[in-house]
C-alpha positions in Angstrom: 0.0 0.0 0.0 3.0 2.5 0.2 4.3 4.8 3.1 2.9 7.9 4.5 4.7 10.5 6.4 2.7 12.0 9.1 4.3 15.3 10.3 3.4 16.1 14.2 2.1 12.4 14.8 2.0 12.3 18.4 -0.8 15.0 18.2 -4.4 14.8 18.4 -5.4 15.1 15.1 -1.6 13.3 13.7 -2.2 10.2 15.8 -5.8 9.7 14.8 -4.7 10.1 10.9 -1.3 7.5 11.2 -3.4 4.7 12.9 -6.3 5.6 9.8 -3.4 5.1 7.3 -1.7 1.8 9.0 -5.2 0.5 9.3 -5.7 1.0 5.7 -1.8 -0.9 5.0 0.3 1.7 5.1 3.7 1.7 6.4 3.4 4.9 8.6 6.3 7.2 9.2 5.5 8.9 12.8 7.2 12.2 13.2 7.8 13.9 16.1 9.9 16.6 17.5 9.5 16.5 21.1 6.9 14.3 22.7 8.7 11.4 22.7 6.4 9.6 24.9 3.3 9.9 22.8 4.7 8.8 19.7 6.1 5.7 21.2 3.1 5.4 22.4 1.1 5.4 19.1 4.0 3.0 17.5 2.9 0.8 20.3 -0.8 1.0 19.6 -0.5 0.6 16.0 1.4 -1.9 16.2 -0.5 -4.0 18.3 -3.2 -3.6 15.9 -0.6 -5.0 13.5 0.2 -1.7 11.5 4.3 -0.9 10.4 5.1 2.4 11.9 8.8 3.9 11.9 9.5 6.8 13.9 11.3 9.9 12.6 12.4 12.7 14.6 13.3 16.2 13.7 12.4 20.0 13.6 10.4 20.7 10.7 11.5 24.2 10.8 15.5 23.3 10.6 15.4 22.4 6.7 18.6 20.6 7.1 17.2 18.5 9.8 14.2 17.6 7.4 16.2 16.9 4.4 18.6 14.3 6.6 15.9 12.4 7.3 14.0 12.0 4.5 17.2 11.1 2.8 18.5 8.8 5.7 14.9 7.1 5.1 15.0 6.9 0.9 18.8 6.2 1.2 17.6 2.7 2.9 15.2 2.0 -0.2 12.5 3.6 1.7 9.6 5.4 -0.7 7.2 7.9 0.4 3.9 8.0 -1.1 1.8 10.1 1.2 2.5 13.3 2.8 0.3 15.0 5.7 1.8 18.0 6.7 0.2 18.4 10.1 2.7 20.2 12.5 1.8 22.5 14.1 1.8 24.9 17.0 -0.3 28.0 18.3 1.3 31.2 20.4 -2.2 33.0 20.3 -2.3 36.3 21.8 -4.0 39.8 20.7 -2.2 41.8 18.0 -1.5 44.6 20.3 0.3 42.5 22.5 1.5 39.5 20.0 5.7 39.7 20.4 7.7 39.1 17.5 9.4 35.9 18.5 5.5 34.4 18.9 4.9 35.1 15.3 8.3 34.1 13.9 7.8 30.8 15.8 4.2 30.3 14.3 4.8 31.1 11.1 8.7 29.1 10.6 6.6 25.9 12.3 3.4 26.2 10.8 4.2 27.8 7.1 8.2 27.4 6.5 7.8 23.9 8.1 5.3 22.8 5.3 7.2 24.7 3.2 10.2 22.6 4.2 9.1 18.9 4.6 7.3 19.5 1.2 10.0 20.9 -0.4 12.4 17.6 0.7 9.9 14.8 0.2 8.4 16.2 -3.9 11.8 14.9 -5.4 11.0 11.4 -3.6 7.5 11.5 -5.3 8.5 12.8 -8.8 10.6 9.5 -9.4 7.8 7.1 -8.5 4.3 6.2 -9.9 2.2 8.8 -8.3 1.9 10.5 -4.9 -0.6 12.6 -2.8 -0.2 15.9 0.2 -2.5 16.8 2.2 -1.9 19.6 4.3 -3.6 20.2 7.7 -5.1 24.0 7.4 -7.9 25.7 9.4 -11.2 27.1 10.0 -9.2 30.3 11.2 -7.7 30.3 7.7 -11.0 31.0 6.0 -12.6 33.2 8.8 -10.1 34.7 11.0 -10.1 34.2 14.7 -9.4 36.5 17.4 -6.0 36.3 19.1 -5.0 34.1 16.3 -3.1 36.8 13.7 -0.2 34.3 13.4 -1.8 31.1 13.6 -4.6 32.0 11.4 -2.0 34.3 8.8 0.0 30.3 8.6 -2.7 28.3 7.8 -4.3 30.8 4.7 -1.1 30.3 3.1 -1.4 26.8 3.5 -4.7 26.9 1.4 -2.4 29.2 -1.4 0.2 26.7 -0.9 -2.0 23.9 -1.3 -3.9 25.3 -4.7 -0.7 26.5 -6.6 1.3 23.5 -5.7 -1.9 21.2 -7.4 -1.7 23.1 -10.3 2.5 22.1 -10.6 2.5 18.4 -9.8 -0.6 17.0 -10.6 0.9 16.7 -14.5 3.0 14.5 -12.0 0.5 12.6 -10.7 1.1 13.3 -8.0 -2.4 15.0 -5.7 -2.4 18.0 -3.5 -5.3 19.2 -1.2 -6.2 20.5 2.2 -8.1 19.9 5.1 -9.9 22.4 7.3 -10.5 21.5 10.9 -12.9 23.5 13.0 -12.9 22.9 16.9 -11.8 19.2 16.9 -11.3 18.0 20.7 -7.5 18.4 20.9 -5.2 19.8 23.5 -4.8 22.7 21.6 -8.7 23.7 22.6 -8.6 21.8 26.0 -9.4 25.7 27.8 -12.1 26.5 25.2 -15.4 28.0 27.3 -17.9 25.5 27.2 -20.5 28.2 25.6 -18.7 28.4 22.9 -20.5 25.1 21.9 -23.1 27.0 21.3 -22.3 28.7 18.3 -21.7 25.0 16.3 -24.6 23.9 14.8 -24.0 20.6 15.7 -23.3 21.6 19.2 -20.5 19.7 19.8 -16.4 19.2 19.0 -15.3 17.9 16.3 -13.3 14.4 17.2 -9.7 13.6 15.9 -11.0 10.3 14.0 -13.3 12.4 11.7 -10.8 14.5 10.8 -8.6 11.6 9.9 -11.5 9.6 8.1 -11.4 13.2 5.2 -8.1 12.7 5.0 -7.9 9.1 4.5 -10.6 9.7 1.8 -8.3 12.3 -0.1 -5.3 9.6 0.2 -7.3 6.8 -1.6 -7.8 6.4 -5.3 -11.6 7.1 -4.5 -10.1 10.6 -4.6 -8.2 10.7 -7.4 -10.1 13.9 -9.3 -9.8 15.5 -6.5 -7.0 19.0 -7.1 -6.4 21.4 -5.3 -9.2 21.8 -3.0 -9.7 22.4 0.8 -12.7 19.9 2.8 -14.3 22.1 5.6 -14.2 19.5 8.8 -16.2 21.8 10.8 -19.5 20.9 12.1 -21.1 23.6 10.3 -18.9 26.3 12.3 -17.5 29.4 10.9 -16.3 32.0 13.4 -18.1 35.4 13.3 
């Protein structure tokens, strides 16, 4: 079935897409930069569901770091067929009061990072078959959030990322599109008010699974007219 790179697996929304993707026969790549623990942990789970994971460590904001490991992983015969680019991280504060190193740290991790895993892995994809990215966006991408300036400045250029990127490699065959999360029940929205449910339609979070079940679909071949775009995961959300 190929191998998939998942950037930021030991996340929420990471971990619920690699176990998707070994489910579905995939030899998983697990990144991971710091949390150890977790990603050990999700090698362990997969694996006892009888899924091949491989664990890859690095910063995807030092591009030398990213481009050692992809090529210490092709270098072995390894291929990579599938790239999520879902690292992430979120300094939010008001504009006003937003310090430069909180945006530079957002936008090199969130934006450059893409930028920089992408940029290592499309050689590896050019020489085979085919190949498909999917990169992890958001609903403050399309609507803005307050606090959010950096986070939500990252993941609109994702979405531009994502559409003129399609338009270069798919005479490659090889697929690009993005997926939109609104409030999924992560960490990263562990101190959300609970009346903030209310403006959902569905009236409730989003889970990490459904999420990964959108971008499972984009990865298959049930998928493959499918350029360019961006699939709202939202509930019906947009923030106002």
């Amino acid at each position: 079935m190929g191998t998939a790179l998942v950037t930021g697996a030991s996340g929420g929304i990471g971990s619920a897409v690699a176990t998707v993707l070994a489910r579905r026969g995939h030899t998983v790549l697990l990144h991971y930069h710091r949390d150890v623990q977790g990603v050990e942990a999700l090698a362990r789970r997969i694996a006892a569901e009888g899924g091949r994971t491989e664990i890859l460590r690095f910063d995807v904001s030092d591009r030398e770091a990213v481009d050692k490991a992809v090529s210490d992983w092709t270098s072995q015969g390894g291929s990579i067929d599938i790239l999520v680019n879902n690292a992430g991280i979120a300094k939010d504060s008001l504009f006003y009061w937003m310090t430069h190193e909180d945006w530079d740290a957002v936008i090199r991790t969130n934006l450059t990072g893409v930028y920089n895993v992408t940029r290592s892995v499309v050689p590896v994809m050019v020489k085979q078959p085919s190949g498909v990215i999917v990169n992890i966006s958001s609903i403050s991408a399309l609507s803005g959030n307050v606090g959010q300036t950096n986070y939500s400045a990252a993941k609109a250029g994702l979405i531009g990322f994502t559409k003129s990127l399609a338009q270069e490699l798919a005479r490659r065959n090889i697929r690009v599109n993005a997926v939109a999360p609104g409030i999924i029940k992560t960490e990263m929205v562990r101190d959300l008010p609970k009346d903030f449910l209310k403006r959902i339609p569905v009236r409730r979070m989003g889970t990490p699974e459904e999420v990964a079940g959108v971008v499972a679909f984009l990865c298959s071949e049930e998928a493959s007219y499918i350029i360019g775009e961006t699939i709202n995961v939202n509930g019906g959300f947009y923030c106002q």
